[in-house]
Z-matrix of the N, CA and C atoms (Angstrom, degrees):
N
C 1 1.460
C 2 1.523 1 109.61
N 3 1.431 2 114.40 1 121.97
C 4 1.422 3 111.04 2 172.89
C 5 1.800 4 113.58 3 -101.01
N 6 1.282 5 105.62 4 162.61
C 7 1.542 6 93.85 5 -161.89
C 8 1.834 7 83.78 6 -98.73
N 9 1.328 8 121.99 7 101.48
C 10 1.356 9 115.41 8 175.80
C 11 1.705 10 98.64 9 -113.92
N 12 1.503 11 119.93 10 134.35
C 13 1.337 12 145.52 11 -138.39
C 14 1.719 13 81.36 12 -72.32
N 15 1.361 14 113.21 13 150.55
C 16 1.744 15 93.93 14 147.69
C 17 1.243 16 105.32 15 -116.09
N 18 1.377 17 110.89 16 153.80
C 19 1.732 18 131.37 17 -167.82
C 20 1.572 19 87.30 18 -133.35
N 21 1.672 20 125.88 19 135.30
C 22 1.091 21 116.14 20 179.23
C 23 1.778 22 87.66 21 -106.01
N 24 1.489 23 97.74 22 177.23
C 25 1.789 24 118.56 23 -171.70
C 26 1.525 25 92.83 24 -72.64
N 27 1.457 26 112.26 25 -44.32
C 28 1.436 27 120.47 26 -156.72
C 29 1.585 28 113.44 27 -73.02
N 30 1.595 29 103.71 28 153.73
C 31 1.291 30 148.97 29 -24.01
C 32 1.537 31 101.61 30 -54.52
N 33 0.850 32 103.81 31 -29.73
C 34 1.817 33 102.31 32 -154.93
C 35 1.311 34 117.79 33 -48.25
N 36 1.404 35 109.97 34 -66.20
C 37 1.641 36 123.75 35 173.89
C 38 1.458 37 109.41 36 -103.90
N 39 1.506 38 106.28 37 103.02
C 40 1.597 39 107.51 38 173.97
C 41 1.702 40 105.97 39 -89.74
N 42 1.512 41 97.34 40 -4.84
C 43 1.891 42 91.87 41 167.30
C 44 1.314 43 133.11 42 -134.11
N 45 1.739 44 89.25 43 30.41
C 46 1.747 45 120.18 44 -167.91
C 47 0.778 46 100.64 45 -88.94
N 48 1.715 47 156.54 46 34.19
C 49 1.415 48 139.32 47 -170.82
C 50 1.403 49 106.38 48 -53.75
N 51 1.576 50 106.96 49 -41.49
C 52 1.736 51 123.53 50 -138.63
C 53 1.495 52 67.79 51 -85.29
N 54 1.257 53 139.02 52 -101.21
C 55 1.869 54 133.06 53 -146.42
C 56 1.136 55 101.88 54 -52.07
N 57 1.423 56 135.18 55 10.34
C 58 1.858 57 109.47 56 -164.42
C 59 1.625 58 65.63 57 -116.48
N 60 1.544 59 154.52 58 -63.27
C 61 1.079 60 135.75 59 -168.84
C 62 1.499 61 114.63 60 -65.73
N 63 1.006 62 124.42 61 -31.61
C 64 1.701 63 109.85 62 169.44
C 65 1.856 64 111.03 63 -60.72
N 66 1.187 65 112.40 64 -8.28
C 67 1.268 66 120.25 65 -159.71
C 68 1.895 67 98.71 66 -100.60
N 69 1.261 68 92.68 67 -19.94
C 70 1.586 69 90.85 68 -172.41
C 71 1.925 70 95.01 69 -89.22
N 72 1.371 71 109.81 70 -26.30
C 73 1.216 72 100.46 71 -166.70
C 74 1.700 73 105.74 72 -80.09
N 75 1.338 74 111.38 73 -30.84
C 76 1.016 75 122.61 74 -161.12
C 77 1.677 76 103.15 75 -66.19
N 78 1.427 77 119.73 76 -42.33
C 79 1.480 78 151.46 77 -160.59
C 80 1.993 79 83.59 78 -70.36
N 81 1.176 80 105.75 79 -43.70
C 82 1.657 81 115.25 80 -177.57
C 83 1.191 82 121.16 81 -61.08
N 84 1.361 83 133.41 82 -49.35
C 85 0.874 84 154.10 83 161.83
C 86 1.803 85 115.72 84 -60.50
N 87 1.482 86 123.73 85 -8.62
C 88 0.947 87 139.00 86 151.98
C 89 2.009 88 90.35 87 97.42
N 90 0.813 89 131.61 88 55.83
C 91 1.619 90 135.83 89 146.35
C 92 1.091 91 116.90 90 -110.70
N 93 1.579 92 123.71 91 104.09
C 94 1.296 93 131.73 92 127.09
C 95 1.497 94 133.54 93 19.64
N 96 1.092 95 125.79 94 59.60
C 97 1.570 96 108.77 95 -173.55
C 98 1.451 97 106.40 96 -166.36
N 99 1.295 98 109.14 97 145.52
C 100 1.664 99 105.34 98 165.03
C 101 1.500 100 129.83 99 -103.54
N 102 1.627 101 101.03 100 -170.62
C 103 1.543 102 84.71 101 -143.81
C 104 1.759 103 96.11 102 -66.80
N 105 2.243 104 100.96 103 -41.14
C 106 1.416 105 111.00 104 -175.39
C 107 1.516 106 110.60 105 -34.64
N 108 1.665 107 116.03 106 -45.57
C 109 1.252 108 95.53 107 -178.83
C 110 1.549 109 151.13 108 -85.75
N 111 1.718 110 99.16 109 -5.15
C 112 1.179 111 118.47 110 139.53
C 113 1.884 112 128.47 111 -51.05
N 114 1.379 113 110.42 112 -48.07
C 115 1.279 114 103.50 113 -170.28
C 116 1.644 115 96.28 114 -71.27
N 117 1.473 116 123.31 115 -51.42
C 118 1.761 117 99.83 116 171.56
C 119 1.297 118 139.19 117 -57.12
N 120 1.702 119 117.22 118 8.80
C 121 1.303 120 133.41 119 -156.28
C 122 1.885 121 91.82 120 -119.14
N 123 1.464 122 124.78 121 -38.88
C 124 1.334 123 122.12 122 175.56
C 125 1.466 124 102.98 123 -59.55
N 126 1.930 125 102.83 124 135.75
C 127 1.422 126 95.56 125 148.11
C 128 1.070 127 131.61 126 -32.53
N 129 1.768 128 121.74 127 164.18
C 130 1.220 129 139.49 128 149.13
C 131 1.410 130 102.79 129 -116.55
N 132 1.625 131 86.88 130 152.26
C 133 1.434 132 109.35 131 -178.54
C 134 1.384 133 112.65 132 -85.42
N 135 1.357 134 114.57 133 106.56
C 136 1.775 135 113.44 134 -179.94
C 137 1.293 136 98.51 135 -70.69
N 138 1.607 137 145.56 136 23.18
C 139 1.454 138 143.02 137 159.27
C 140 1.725 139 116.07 138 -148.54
N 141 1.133 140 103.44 139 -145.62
C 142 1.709 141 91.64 140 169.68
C 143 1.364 142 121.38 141 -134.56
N 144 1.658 143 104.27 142 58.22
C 145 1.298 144 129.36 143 -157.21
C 146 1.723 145 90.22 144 -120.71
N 147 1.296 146 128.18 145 115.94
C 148 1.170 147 138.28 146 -179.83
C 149 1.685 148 114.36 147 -71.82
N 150 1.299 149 99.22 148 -32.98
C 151 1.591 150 105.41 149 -177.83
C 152 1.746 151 112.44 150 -81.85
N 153 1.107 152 123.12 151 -4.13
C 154 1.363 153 139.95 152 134.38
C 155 1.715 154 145.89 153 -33.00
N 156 1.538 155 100.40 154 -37.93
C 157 1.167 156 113.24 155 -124.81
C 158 1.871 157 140.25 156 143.65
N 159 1.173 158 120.14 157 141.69
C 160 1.792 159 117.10 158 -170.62
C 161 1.580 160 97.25 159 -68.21
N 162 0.602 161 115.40 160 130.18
C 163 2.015 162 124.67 161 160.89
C 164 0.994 163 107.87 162 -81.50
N 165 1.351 164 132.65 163 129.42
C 166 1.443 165 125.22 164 167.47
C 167 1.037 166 112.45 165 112.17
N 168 1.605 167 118.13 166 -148.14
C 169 1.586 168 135.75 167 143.02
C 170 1.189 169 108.13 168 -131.12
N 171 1.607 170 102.08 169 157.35
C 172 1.722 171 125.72 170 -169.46
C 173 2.032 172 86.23 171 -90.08
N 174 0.992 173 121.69 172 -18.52
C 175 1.058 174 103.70 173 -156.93
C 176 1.646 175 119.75 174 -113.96
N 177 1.584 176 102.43 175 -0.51
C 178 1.456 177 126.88 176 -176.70
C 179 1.578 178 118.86 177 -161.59
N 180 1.134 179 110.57 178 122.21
C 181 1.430 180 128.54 179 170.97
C 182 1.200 181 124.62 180 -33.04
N 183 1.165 182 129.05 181 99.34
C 184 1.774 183 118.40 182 -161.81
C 185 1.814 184 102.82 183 -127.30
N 186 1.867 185 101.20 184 107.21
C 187 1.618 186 111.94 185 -179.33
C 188 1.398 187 105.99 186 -46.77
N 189 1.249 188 106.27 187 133.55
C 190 1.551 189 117.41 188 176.41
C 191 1.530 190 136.09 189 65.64
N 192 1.339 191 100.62 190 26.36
C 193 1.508 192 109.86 191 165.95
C 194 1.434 193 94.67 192 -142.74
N 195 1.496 194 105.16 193 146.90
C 196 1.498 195 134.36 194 160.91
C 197 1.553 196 114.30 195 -73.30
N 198 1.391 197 109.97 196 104.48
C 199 1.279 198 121.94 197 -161.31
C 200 1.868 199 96.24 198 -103.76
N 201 1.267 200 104.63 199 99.55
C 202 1.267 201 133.44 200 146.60
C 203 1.652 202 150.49 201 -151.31
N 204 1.294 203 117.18 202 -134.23
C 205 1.373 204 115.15 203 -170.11
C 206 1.925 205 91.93 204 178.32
N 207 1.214 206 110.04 205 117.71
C 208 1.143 207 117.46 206 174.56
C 209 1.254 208 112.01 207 -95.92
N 210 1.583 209 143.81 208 160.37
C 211 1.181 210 162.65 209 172.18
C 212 1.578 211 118.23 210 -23.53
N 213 1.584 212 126.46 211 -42.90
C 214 1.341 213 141.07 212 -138.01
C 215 1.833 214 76.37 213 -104.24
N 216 1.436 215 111.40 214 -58.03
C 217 1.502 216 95.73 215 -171.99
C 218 1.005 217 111.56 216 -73.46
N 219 1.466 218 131.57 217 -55.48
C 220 2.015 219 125.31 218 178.62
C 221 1.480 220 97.63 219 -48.65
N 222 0.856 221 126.09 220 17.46
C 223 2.019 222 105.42 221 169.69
C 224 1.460 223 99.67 222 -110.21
N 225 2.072 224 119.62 223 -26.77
C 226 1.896 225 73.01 224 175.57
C 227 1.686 226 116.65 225 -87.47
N 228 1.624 227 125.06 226 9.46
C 229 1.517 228 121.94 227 143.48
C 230 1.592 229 123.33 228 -34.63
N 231 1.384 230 110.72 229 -76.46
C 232 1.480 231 141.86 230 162.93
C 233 1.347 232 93.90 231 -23.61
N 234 1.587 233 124.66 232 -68.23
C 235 1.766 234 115.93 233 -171.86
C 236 1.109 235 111.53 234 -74.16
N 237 1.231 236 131.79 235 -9.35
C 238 1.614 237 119.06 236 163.92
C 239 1.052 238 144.40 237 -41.26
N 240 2.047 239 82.92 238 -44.96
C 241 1.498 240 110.95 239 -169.51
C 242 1.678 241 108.09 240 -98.69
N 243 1.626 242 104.04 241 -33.75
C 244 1.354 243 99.93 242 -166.88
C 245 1.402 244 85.31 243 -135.30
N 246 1.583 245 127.72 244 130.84
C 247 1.571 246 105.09 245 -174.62
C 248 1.375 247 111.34 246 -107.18
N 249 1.216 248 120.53 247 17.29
C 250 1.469 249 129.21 248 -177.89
C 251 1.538 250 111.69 249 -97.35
N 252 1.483 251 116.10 250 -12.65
C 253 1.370 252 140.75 251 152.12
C 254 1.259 253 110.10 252 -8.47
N 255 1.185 254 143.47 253 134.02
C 256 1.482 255 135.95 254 145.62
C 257 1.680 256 114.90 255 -174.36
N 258 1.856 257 94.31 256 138.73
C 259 1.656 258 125.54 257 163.18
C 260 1.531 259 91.21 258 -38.35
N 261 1.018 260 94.18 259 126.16
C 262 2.049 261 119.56 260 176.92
C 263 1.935 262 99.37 261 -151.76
N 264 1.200 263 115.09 262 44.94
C 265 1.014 264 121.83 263 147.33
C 266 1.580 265 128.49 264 -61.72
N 267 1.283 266 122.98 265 116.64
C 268 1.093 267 146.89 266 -125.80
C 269 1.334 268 148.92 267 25.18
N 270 1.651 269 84.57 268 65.40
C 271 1.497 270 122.69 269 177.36
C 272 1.659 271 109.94 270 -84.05
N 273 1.761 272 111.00 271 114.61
C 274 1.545 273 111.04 272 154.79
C 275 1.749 274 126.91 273 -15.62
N 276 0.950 275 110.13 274 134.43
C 277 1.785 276 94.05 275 154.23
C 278 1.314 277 114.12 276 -53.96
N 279 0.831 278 115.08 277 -31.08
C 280 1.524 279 139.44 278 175.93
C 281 1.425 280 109.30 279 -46.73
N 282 1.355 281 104.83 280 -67.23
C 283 1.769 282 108.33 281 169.34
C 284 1.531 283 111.60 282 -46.86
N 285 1.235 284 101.01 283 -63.29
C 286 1.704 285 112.30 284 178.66
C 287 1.505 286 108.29 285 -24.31
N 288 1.614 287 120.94 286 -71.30
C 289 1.147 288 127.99 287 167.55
C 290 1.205 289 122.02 288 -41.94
N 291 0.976 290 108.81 289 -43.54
C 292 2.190 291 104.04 290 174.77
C 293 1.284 292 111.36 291 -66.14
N 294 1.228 293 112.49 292 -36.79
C 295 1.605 294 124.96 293 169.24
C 296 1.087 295 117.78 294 -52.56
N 297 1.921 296 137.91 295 -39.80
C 298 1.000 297 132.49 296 -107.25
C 299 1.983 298 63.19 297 -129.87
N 300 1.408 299 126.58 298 -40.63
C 301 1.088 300 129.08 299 -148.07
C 302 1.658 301 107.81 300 -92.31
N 303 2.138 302 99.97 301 -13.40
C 304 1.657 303 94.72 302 173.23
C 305 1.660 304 91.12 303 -92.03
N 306 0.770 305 117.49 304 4.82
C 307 2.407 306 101.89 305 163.80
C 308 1.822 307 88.20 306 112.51
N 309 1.634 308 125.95 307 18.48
C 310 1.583 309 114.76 308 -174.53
C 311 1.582 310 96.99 309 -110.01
N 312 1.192 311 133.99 310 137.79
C 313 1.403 312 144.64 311 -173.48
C 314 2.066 313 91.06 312 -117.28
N 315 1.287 314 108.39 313 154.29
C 316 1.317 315 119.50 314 -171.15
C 317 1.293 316 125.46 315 -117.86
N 318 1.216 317 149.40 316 132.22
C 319 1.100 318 131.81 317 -176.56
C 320 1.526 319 102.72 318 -92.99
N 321 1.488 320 123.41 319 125.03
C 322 1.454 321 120.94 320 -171.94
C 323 1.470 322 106.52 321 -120.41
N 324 1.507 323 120.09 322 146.75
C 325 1.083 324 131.00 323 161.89
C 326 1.488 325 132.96 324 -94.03
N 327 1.896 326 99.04 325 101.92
C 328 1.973 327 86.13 326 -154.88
C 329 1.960 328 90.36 327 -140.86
N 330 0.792 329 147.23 328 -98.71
C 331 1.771 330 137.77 329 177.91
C 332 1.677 331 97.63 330 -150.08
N 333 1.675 332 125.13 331 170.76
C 334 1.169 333 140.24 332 166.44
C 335 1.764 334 86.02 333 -54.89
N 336 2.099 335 90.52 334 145.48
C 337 1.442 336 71.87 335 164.63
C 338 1.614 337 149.49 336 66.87
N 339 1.341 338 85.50 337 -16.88
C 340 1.721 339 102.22 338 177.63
C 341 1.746 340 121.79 339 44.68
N 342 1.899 341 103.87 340 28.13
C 343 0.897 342 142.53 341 165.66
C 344 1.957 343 101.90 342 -39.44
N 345 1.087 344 133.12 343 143.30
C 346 1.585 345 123.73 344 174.48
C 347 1.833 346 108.81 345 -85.09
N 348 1.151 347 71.30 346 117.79
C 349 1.573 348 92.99 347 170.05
C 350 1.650 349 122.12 348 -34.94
N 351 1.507 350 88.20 349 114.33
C 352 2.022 351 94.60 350 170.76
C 353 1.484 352 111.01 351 -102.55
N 354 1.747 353 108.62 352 93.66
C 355 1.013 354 135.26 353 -168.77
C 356 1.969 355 97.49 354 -67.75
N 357 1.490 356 92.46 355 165.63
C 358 1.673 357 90.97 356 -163.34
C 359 1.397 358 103.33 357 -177.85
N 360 1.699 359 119.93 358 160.29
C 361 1.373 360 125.28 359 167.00
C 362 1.839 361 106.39 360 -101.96
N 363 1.029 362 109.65 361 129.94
C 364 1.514 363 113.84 362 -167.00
C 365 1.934 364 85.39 363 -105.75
N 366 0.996 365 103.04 364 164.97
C 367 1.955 366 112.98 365 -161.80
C 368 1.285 367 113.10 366 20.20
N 369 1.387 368 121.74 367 64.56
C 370 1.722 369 111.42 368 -160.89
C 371 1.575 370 83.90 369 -85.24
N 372 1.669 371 89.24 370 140.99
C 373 1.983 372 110.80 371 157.57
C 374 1.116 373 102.53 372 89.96
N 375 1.927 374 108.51 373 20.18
C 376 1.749 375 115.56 374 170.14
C 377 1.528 376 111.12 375 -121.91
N 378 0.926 377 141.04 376 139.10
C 379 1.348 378 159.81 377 138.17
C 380 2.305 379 97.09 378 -9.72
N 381 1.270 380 99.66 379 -3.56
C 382 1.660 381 95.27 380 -174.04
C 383 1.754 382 83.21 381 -131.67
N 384 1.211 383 134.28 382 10.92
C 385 1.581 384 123.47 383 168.01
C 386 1.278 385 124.67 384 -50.03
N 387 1.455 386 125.75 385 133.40
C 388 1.879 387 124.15 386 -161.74
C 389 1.468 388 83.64 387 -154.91
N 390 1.304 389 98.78 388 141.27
C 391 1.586 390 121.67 389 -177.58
C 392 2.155 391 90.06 390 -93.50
N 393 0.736 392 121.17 391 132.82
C 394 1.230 393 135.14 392 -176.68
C 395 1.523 394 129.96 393 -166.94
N 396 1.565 395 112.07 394 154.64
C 397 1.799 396 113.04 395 -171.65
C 398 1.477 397 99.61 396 -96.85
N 399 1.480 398 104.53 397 95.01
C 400 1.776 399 122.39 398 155.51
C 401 1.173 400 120.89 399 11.78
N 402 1.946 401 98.69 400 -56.50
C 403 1.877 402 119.73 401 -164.45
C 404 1.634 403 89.26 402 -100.74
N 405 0.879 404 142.04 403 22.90
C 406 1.256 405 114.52 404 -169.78
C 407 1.273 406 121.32 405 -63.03
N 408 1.465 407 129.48 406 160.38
C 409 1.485 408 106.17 407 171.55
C 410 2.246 409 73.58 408 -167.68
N 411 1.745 410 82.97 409 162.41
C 412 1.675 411 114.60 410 -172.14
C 413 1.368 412 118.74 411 -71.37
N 414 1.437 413 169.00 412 151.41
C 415 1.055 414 134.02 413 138.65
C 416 1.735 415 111.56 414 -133.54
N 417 1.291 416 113.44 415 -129.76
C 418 1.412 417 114.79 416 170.94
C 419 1.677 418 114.07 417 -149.83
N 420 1.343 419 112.97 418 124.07
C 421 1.183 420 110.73 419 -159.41
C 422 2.000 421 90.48 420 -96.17
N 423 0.826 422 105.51 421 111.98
C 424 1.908 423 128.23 422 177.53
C 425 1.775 424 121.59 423 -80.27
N 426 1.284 425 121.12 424 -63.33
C 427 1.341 426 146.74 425 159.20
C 428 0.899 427 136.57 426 -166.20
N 429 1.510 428 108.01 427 -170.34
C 430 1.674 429 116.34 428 -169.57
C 431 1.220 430 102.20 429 -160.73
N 432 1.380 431 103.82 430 138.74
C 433 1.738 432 124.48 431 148.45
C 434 1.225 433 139.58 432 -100.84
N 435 0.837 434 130.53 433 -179.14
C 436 1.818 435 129.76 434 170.14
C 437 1.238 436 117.20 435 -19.63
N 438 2.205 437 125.05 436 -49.21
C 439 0.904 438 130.11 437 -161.52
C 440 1.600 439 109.06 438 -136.51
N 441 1.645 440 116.13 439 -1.82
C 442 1.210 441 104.27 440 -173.17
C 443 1.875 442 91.78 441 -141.51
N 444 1.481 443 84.30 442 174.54
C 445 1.748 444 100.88 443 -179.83
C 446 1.243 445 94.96 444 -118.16
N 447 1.379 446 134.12 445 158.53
C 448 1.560 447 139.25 446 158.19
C 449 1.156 448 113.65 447 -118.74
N 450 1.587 449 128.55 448 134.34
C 451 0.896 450 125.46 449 167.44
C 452 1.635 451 126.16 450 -135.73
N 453 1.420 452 129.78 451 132.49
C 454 1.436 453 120.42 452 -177.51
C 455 1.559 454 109.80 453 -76.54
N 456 1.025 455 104.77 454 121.27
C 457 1.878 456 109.06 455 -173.56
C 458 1.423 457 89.99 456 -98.11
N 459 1.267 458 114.48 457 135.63
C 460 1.660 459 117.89 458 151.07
C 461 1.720 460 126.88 459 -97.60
N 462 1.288 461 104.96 460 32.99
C 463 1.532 462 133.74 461 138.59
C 464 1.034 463 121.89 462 -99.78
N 465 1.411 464 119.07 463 -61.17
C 466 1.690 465 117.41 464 -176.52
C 467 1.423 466 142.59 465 -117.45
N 468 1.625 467 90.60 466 9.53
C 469 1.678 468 110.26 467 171.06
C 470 1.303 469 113.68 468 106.28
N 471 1.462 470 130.64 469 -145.32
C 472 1.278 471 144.10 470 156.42
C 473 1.703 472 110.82 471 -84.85
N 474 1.516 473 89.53 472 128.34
C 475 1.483 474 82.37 473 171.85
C 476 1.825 475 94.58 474 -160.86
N 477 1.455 476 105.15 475 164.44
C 478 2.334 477 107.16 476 169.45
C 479 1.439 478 95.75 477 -104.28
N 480 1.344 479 95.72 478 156.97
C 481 1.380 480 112.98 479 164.95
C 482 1.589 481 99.84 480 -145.69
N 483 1.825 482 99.53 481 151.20
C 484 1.409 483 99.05 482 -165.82
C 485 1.660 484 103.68 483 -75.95
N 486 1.634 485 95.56 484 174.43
C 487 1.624 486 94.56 485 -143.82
C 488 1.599 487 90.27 486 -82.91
N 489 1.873 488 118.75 487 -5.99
C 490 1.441 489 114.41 488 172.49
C 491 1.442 490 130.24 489 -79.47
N 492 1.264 491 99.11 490 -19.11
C 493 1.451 492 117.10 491 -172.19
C 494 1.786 493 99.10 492 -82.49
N 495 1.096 494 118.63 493 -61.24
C 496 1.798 495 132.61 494 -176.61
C 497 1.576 496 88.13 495 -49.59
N 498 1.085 497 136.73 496 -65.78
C 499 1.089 498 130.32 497 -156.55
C 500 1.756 499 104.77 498 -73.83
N 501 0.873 500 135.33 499 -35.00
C 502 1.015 501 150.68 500 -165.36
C 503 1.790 502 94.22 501 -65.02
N 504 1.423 503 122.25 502 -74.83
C 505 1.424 504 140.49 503 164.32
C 506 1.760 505 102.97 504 -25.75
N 507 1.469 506 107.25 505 -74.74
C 508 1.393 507 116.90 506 -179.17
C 509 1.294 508 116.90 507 -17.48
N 510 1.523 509 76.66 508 -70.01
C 511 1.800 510 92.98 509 -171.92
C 512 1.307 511 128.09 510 -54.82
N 513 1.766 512 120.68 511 -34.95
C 514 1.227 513 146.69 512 174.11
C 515 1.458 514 91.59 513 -54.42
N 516 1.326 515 120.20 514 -86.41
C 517 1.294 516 111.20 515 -160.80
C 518 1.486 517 126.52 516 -65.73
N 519 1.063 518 113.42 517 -6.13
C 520 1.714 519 103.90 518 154.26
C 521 1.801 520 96.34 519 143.07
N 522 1.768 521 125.55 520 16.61
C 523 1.330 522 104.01 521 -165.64
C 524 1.563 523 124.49 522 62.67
N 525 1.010 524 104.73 523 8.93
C 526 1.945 525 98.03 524 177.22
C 527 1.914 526 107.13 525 -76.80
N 528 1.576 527 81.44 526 133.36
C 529 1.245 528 98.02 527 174.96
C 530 1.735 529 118.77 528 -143.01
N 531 0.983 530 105.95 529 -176.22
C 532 2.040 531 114.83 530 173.78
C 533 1.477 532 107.90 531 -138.93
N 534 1.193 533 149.35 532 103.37
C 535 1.661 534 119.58 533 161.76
C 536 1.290 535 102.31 534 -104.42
N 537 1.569 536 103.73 535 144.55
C 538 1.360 537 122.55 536 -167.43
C 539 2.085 538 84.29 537 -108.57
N 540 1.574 539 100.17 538 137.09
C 541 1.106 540 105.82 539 -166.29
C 542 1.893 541 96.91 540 -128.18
């Protein structure tokens, strides 16, 4: 178990999961910074390609776009601060745990809640179509024991989830991850 701070999104970023959890890890690792100025520091997506860049806004609900930021772009943030940082998207739980055990906590992409993923085509029948989880949302993967994972959500705090269920989600949505090193 690592003691990683929780910082919630709210008010500020009601669609900041992804910078308010790089922000908790970052804060862990002992850097100075907030989350606002992380979320103006992540790419943007000059399209609606997540691996780019945030789509959208972190800070307002926008009908008909998939408002995120996948792994490949929040890592050159992450190397700013820490440059040993790196997208390890399709990383084991397994990895996670080796990770979790050299002192690096992860930012993972898995649902609120670790709720099962309602998988989906987001702009289907466009030239911008992405197979993606509906609910998705950011959090922070903290520790694990025998039977559970922990993670600091900057929606819903500290909380475990069993280590079948997390993995289960993980895996669904594609293994996306960040470890901040």
């Amino acid at each position: 178990m690592l003691n990683v701070p929780y910082i919630s999104q709210y008010p500020d970023l009601p669609l900041g999961c992804e910078a308010t959890s790089l922000t908790e890890l970052l804060r862990y690792k002992g850097i100075s910074v907030t989350k606002n100025k992380i979320a103006k520091e992540i790419p943007k997506s000059p399209n609606k390609n997540p691996n780019l860049g945030f789509v959208g806004s972190q800070y307002t609900r926008q009908e008909g776009i998939f408002q995120t930021i996948y792994p490949k772009a929040l890592e050159k943030t992450a190397k700013k601060y820490r440059p040993n940082s790196a997208d390890i998207t399709g990383a084991s739980v397994e990895d996670l745990e080796k990770e979790l055990i050299k002192g690096n906590p992860s930012v993972v992409w898995i649902t609120a809640n670790c709720k099962d993923a309602k998988m989906g085509y987001w702009y289907k029948g466009t030239s911008d179509q992405i197979w993606v989880a509906k609910n998705l949302h950011v959090s922070t993967l903290t520790g694990f024991d025998k039977n559970y994972y922990y993670l600091t959500d900057p929606a819903l705090g500290k909380y475990k989830i069993s280590k079948s269920q997390f993995k289960h989600v993980y895996n669904t949505i594609g293994k996306k991850a960040l470890v901040v090193r």
